[in-house]
C-alpha positions in Angstrom: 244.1 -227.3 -63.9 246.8 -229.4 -64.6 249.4 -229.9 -61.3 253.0 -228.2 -61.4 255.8 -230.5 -61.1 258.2 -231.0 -57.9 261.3 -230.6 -60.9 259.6 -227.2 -62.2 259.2 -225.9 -58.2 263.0 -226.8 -57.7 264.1 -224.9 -61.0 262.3 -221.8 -60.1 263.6 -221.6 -56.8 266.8 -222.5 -58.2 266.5 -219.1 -60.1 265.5 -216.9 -57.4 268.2 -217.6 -55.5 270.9 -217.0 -57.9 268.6 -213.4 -58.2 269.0 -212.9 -54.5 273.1 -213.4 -54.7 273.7 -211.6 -58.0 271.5 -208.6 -56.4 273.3 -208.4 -52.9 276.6 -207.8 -55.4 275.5 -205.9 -57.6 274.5 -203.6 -54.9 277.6 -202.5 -53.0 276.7 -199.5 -51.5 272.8 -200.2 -50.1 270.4 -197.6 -49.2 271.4 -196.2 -45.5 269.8 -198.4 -42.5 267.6 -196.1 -41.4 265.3 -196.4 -44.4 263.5 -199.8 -45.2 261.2 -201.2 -48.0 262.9 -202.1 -51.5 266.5 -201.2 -50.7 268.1 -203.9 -53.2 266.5 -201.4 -56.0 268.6 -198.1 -55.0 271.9 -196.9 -54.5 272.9 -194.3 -51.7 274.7 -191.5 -53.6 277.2 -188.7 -52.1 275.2 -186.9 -49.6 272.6 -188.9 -49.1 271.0 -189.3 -51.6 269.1 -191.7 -53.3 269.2 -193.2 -57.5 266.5 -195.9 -58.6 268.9 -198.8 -60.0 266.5 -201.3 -60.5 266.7 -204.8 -62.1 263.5 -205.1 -62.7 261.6 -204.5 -66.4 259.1 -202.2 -64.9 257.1 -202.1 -61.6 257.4 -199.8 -57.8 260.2 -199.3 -55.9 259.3 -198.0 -52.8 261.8 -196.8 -49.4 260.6 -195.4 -46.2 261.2 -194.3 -42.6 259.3 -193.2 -39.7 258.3 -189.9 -39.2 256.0 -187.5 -37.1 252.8 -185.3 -38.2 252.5 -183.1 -40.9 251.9 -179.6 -38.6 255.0 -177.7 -38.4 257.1 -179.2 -41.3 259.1 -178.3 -43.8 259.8 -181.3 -47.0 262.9 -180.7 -49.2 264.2 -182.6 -51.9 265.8 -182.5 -55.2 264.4 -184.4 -57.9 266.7 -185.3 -61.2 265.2 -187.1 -64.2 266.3 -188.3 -67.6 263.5 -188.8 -69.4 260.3 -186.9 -70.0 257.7 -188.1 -67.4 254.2 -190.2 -68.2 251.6 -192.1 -66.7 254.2 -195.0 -65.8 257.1 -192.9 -65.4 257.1 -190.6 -62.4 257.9 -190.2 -59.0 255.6 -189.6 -55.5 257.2 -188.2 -52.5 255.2 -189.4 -49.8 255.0 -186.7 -47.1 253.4 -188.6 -44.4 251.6 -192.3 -44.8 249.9 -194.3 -42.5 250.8 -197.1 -43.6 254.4 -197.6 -45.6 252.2 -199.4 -48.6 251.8 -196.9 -51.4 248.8 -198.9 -53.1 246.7 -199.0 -50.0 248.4 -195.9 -47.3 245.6 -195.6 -45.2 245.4 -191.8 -45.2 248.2 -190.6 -46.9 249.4 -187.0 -48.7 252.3 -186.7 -51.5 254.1 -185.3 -53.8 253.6 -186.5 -57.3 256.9 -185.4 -60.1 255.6 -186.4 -63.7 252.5 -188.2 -64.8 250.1 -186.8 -67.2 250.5 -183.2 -66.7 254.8 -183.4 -66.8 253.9 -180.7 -63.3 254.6 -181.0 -59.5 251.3 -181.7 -57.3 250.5 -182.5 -54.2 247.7 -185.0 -53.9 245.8 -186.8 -51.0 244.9 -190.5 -50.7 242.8 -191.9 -48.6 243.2 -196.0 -49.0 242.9 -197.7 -52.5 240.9 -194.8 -53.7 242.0 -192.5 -57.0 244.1 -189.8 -55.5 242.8 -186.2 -54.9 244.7 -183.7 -56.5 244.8 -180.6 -54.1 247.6 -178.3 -55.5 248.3 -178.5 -59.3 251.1 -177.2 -60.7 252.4 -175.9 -63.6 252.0 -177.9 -66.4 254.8 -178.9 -68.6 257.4 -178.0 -66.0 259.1 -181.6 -66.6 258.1 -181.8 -70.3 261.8 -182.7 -71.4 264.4 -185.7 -72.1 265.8 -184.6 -68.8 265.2 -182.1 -65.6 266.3 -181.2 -61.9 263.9 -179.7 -60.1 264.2 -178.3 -56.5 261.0 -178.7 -54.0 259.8 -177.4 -51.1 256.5 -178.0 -49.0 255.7 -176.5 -46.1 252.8 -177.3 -43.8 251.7 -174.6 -40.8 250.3 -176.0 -37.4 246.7 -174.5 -39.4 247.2 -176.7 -41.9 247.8 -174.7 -45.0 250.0 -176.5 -47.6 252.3 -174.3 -49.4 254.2 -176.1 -52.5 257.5 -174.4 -54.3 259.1 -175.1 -56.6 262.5 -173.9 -58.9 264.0 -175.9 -61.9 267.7 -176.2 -62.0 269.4 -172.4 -62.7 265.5 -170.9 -62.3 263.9 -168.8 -59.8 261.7 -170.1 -57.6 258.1 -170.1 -58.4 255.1 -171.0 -55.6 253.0 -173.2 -56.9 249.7 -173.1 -55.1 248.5 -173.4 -51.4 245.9 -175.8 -50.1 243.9 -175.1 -46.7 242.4 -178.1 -46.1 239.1 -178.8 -44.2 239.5 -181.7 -42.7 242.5 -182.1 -39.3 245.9 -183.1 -40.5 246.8 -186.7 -39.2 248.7 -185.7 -35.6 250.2 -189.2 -35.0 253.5 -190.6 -36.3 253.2 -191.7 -39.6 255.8 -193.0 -42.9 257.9 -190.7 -45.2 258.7 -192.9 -48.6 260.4 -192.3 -51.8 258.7 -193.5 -55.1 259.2 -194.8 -58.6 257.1 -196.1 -61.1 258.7 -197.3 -64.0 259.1 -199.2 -67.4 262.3 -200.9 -68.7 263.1 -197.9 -70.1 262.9 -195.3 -66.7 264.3 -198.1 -63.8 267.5 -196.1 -63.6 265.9 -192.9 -64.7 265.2 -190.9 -61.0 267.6 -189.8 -58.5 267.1 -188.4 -55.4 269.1 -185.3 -53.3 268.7 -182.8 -50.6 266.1 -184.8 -49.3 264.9 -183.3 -45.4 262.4 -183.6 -43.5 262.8 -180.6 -40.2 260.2 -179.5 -38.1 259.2 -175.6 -38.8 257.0 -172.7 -38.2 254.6 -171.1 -39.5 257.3 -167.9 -39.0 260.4 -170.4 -40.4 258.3 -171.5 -43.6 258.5 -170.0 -46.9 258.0 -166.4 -45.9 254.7 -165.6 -47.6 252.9 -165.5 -44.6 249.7 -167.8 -43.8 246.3 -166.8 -44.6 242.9 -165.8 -42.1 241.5 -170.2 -41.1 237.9 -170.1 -41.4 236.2 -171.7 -38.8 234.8 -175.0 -38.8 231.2 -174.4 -40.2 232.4 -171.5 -42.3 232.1 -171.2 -45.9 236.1 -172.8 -47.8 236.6 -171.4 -51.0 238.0 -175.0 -52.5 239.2 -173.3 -56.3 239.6 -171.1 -58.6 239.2 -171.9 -62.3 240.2 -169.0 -64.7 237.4 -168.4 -67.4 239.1 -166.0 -69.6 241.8 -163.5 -69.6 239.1 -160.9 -67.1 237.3 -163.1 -65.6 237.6 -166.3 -62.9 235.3 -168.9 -61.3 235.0 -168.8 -57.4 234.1 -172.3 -56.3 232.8 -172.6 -52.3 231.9 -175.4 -50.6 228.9 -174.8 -49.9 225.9 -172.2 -50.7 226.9 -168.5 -50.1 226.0 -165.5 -50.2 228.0 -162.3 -51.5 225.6 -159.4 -50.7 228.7 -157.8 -48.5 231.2 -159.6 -50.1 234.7 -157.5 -51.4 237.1 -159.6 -53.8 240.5 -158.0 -54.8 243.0 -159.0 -56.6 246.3 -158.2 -55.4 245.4 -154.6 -54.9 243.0 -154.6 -57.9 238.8 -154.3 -57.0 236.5 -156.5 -59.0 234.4 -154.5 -61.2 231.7 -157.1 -61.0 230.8 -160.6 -59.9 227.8 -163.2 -60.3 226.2 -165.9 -58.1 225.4 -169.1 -59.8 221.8 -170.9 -59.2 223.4 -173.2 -56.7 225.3 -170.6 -54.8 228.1 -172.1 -54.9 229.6 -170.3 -57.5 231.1 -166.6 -57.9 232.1 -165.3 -61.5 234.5 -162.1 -61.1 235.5 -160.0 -63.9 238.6 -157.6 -63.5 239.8 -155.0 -65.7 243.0 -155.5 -66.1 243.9 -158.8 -67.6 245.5 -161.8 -66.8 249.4 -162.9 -67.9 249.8 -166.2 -68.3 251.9 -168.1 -66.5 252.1 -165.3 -63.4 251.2 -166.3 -59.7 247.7 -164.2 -58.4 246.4 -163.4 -55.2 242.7 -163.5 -54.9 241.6 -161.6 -51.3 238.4 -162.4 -50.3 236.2 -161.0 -47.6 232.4 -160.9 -45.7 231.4 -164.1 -47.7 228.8 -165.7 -45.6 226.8 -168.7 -45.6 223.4 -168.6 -47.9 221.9 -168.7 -44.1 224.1 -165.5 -43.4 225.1 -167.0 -40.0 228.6 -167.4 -40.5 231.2 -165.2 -42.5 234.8 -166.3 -44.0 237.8 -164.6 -45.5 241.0 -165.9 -46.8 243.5 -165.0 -49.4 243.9 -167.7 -52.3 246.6 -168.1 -54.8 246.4 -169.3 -58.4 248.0 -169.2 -61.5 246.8 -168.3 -64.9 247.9 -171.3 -67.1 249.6 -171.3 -70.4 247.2 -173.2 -72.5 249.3 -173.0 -75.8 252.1 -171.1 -77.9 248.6 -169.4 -79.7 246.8 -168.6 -76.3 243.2 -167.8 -77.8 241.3 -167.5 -75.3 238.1 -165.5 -75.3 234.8 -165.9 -73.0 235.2 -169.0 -71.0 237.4 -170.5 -73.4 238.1 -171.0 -77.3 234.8 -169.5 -79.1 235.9 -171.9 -82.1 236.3 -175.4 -81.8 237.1 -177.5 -85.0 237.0 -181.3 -86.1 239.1 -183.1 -83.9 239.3 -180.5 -81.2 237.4 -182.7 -78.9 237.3 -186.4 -79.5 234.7 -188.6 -77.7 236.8 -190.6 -75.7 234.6 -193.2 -73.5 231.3 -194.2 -73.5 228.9 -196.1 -71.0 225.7 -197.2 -73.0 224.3 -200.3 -70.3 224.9 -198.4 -66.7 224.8 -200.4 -63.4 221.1 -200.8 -62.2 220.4 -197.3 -60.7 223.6 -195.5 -62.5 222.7 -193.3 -65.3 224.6 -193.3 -68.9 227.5 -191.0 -69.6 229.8 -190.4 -72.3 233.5 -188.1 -72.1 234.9 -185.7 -74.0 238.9 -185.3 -74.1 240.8 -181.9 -75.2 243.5 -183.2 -77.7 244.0 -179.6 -79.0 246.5 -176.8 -77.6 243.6 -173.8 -76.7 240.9 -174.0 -73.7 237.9 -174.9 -74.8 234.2 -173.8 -74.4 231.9 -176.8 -75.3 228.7 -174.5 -74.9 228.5 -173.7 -78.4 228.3 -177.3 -79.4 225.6 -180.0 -79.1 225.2 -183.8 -79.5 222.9 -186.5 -81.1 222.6 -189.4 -83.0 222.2 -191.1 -86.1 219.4 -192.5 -87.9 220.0 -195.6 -89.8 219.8 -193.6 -92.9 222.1 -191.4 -91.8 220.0 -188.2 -90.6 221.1 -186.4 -87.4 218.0 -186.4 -85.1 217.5 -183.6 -83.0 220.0 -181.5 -81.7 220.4 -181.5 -77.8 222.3 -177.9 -77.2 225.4 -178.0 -74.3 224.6 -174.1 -73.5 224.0 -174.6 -70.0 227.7 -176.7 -69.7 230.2 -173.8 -68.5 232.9 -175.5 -67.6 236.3 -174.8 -69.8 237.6 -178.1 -71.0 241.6 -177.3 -70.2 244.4 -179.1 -72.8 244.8 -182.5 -72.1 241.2 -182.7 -69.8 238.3 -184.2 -69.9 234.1 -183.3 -70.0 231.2 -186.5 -68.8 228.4 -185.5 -69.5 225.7 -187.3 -68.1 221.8 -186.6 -67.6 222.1 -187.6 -63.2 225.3 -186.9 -61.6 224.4 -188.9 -59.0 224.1 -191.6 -61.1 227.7 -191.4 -62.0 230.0 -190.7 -58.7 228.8 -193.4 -56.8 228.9 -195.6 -59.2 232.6 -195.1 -60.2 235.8 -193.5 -58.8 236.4 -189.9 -60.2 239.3 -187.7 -59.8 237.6 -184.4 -60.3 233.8 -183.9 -59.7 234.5 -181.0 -61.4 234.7 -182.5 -64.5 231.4 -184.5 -64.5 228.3 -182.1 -65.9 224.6 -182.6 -65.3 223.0 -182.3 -68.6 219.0 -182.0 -68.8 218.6 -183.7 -71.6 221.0 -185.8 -74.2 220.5 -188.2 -76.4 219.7 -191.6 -75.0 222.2 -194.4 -75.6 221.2 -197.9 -77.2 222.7 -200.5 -75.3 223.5 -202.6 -78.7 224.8 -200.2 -81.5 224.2 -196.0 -82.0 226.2 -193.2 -83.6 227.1 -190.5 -81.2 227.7 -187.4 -83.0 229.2 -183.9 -81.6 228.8 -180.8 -83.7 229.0 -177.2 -83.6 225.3 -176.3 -83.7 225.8 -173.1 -85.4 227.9 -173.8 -88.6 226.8 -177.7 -88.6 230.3 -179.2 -88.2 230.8 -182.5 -87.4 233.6 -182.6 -84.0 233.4 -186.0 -83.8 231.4 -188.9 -84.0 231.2 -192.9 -82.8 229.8 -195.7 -84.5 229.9 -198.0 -81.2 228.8 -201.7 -80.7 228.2 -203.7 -78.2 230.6 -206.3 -80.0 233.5 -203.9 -79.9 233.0 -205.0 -76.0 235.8 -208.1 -75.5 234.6 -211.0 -77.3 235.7 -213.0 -74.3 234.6 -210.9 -71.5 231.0 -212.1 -69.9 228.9 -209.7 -68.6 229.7 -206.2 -69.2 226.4 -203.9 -67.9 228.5 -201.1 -66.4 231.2 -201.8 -68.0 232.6 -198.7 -70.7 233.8 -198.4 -74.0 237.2 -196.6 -73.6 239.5 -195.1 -76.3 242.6 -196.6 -76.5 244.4 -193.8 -78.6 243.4 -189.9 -78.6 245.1 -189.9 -82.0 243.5 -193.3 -83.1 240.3 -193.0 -85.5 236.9 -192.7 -83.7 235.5 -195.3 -86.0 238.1 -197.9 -85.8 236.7 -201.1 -83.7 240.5 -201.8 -82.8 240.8 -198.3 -81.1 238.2 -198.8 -77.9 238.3 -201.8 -75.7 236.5 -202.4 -72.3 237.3 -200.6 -69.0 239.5 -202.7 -66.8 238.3 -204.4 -64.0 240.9 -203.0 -61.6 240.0 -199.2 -62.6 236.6 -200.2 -61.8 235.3 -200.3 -64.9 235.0 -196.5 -65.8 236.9 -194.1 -65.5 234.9 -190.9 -66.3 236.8 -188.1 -65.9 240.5 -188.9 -65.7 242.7 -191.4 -68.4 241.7 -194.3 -69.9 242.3 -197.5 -68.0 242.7 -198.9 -71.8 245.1 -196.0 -73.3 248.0 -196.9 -75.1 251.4 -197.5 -73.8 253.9 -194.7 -74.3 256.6 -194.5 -76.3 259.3 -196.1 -73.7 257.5 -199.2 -73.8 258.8 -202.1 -76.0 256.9 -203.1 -79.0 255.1 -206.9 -78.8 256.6 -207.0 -75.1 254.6 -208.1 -71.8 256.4 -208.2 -68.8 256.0 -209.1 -65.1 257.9 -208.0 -62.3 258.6 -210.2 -59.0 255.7 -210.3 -56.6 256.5 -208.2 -53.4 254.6 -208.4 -50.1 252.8 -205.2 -49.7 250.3 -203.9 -46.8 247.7 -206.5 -47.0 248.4 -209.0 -49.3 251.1 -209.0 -52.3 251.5 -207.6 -55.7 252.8 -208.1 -58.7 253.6 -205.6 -61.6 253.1 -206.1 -65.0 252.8 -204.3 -68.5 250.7 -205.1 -71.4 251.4 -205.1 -75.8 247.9 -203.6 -76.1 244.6 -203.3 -74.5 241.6 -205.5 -74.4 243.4 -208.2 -72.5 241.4 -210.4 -70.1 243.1 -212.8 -67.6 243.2 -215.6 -65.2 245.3 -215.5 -62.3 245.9 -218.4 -59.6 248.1 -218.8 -56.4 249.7 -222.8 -55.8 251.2 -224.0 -53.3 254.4 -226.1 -53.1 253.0 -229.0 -53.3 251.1 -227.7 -56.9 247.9 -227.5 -55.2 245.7 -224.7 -56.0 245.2 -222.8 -52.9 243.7 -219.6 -54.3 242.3 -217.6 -57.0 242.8 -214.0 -57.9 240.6 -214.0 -60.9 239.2 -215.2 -63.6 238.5 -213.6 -67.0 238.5 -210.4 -66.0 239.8 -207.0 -67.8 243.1 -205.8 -67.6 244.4 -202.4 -68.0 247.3 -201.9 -70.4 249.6 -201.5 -67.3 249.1 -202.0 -63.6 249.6 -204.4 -60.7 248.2 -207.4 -59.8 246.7 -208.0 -56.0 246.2 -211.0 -53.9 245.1 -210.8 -50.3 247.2 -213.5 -49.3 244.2 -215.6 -48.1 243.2 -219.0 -49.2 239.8 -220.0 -50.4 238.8 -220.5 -47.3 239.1 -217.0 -46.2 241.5 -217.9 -43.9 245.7 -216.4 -43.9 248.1 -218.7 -45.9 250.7 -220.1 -43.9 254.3 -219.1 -44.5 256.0 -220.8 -46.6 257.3 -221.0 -50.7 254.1 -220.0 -53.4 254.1 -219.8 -56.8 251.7 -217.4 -58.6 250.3 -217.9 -61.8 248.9 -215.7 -64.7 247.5 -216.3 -68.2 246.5 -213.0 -69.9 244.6 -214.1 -73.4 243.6 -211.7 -75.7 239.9 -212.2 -78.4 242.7 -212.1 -81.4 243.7 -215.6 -79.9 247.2 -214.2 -78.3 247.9 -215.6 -75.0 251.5 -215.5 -72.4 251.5 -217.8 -69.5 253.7 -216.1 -66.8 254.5 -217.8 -63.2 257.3 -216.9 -60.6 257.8 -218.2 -57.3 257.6 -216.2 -54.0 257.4 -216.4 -50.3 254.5 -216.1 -47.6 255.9 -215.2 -44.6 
């Protein structure tokens, strides 16, 4: 590694400080002193309020202040966009956080404005873990170039989270409650504003009416609270809607419904099914569902499968709007066509003791039912072998979602970190997956039509990357063709190299992001170590990062040839090689990201230890 010179060290630090000055005036009216963390990167607006005015390309900005626990209180805040939301444009409202770090909280639960679904959720995070999504909301209520939307939480001394919501000249709408199992942190804890954003969304979020008062449970949103089950009683944990009549009930644990009365609203259900696991209760009603519209399941004398204990509760859900065509019949579309359902990742070579699995992804506008279909592969002459039927999967793949299917669950969760268990099915028997080269077909089993199909290699793999047992094939574009080498790329190392049933590590940046562009932001001291943002042309980049100190010396290193995801951050601990702290003092971080296509950006910045 060649040495950095004393003339290069001065020059950089030459520039940061000229940064530091221009910031300080650029930035007349700083966020208010009671809030800390990235204050340089907002402006306090009338009333308190707060606008992202960032200088940087793209990145986190992040302000916080003390607060208690989460019993008793009541969140408020306005949220004002202008631009449609994605999966490095949103914003998180941190309700309470152990720790004021949102990469690594501690325990931590939030608000989350945009991503994916363009909806308002509230999520759980539990340290650098893939956050939980417990209430999630409408879909598509941010879809546009622009939106204000108003939001209230409020959280009972029960602990039943209640999330509202009402868009700018709208009525409010509720959208779901969450009664969680687990105690609600009881101690003081962090309440933090967050933006994540390119070069095209760092002035793009504002912030108003923000509040945080303590309430009760007769103060809150005036619904009422609903029956707490205790400890060792069955939790009903969701609801799925099958069909227009009929929903899934899913406990968390084995039950048993021989005295069991479900109503909805005031409406009986004419009939309802225990699964093999017990887990499980189908109800059909006979008046249908309207999309959109906010229900109220009641539930009574559910019991354990033991019959010892018995639970009741009220839970509230909302039919979805799947599409301006809404055909939805049985558990979803009856007819799926070519293109429907594209495979979208693929894990041929598992981890010793892991099992193979391979997703599905909903590109269409209808809810799908995958049990009509089946799956195989071909022979080198082209001939399907046998068919291996889905009929036993029943869960509806939802617009925008995604289906593993695996032969051993349990050779899956451990293995990787998944959003929604839910969305990983246990599948006797499928086709087994060569770990060089196979075609991996999806078809409707009936009528013989192809749904989609992958010609994957091994070699498609990055040419550069060294062992990759474990490692999975992703998609890079939902739209891209399944055949196309250039369209799947290994799973980043910081995703964990899967990511079965939530978005591709590898997917492609969005349109706000600027064409042939990388970018780093500024690395920032963070809980435990520092960061440093960054955002990618294109997937299947590997990279090499190294920390020096002033003196040029290479103190530590952060990695070497590992995956990169198109967009993400960059961590270092902050210790040496030795294991032991740095000392404080000036650094200067180092990162060469090289793509197999022979394309390669050196980047280095300067930064303090302290």
């Amino acid at each position: 590694m060649k040495q950095i010179s004393p003339f290069c060290i001065l020059s950089l630090l030459f520039c940061i400080l000229s940064c530091v000055q221009n910031d300080s005036l650029s930035n007349p009216y700083p966020v208010s002193a009671t809030w800390q963390g990235d204050r340089s990167q907002f402006i306090e607006t009338d009333g308190g309020g707060f606008s992202l005015n960032s200088s940087y390309t793209s990145g986190e900005a992040t302000v916080y202040m003390p607060v208690a626990g989460l019993a008793g209180q009541t969140y408020r805040f306005t949220l004002t966009t202008s631009l449609n939301p994605s999966s490095r444009n949103y914003a998180r409202v941190y309700l309470w956080s152990e720790q004021p770090d949102t990469s690594d909280p501690g325990e931590a639960f939030f608000i989350r404005s945009g991503y994916t679904k363009d909806n308002v959720s509230l999520c759980r995070q539990t340290g650098t873990k893939t956050p939980k999504v417990l209430i999630d909301g409408k879909e598509g209520l941010l879809g546009t170039g622009s939106s204000e939307v108003s939001v209230c939480v409020t959280v009972d001394k029960s602990g039943v989270f209640r999330l509202f919501t009402r868009l700018a000249g709208q009525e409010e709408r509720q959208e779901g409650e969450y009664v969680g199992k687990e105690a609600l942190p009881s101690g003081s804890g962090y309440f933090m504003l967050n933006c994540k954003f390119t070069k095209s969304g760092r002035n793009a979020f504002a912030f108003s009416g923000v509040s945080v008062n303590a309430g009760t449970e007769e103060e809150g949103d005036g619904t009422g609270g609903t029956d707490v089950p205790a400890a060792d009683a069955p939790v009903l944990n969701e609801v799925r809607v099958l069909s227009p009549v009929s929903v899934c009930c899913v406990f968390d644990r084995p039950v048993t419904c021989a005295s069991a009365v479900f109503r909805l609203g005031n409406d009986p259900v004419t009939q309802q099914a225990l699964s093999e696991d017990k887990k499980r209760v189908t109800l059909t009603f006979t008046v249908p569902l309207e999309k959109g519209k906010s229900y109220e399941l009641h539930w009574t004398g559910v019991k354990t499968a033991a019959g010892e204990t018995e639970a009741s509760g009220v839970f509230r859900f909302v039919y979805p709007e799947t599409g301006s065509s809404g055909n939805v019949t049985g558990e979803g579309s009856t007819v799926i066509h070519a293109g429907d359902l594209v495979i979208n990742e693929i894990l041929f070579d598992p981890f010793a003791g892991a099992s193979e699995y391979f997703e599905l992804y909903n590109r269409s506008t209808e809810v799908l039912d995958v049990s009509r279909l089946a799956v195989t592969t071909r022979k080198e002459s082209g001939e399907l072998r046998g068919l291996y039927s889905l009929d036993e999967v029943k869960t509806p793949v939802f617009p925008g979602g995604y289906l593993v299917l695996t032969k051993q669950k349990a050779g899956v969760l451990p293995f990787y970190t998944v959003l929604s268990e839910q969305a990983v099915c246990q599948v006797g028997k499928l086709p087994v997956l060569s770990n060089q080269s196979a075609t991996l077909v999806v078809l409707d089993k009936e009528s013989g039509e192809v749904i989609d199909e992958v010609s994957y290699s091994s070699r498609w793999h990055s040419a550069l990357a060294g062992d990759t047992q474990g490692v999975s094939l992703e998609r890079i574009s939902p739209d891209g063709s399944s055949q196309e080498p250039a369209n799947w790329a290994s799973a980043s190392a910081a995703a964990g190299y899967g990511t079965p049933g939530c978005q591709n590590s590898q997917s492609a940046p969005g349109t706000e992001a600027a064409p042939g562009e990388i970018s780093f932001g500024v690395p920032e001291k963070g809980n435990g170590g520092y960061c440093m943002a960054y955002t990618l042309d294109g997937a299947g980049y590997l990279y090499k990062s190294t920390v020096f100190d002033a003196g040029g010396k290479a103190v530590a290193e952060v990695a070497s040839g590992e995956t990169l995801s198109v967009a993400g951050t960059l961590r270092w601990n902050g210790k040496t090689k030795n294991g032991r702290e740095a000392r404080p003092g000036l650094y200067i971080w180092q990162v060469e990201v090289f793509h197999p296509s022979g394309k390669t950006k050196q980047h280095q910045d300067t930064f303090a230890v302290y």
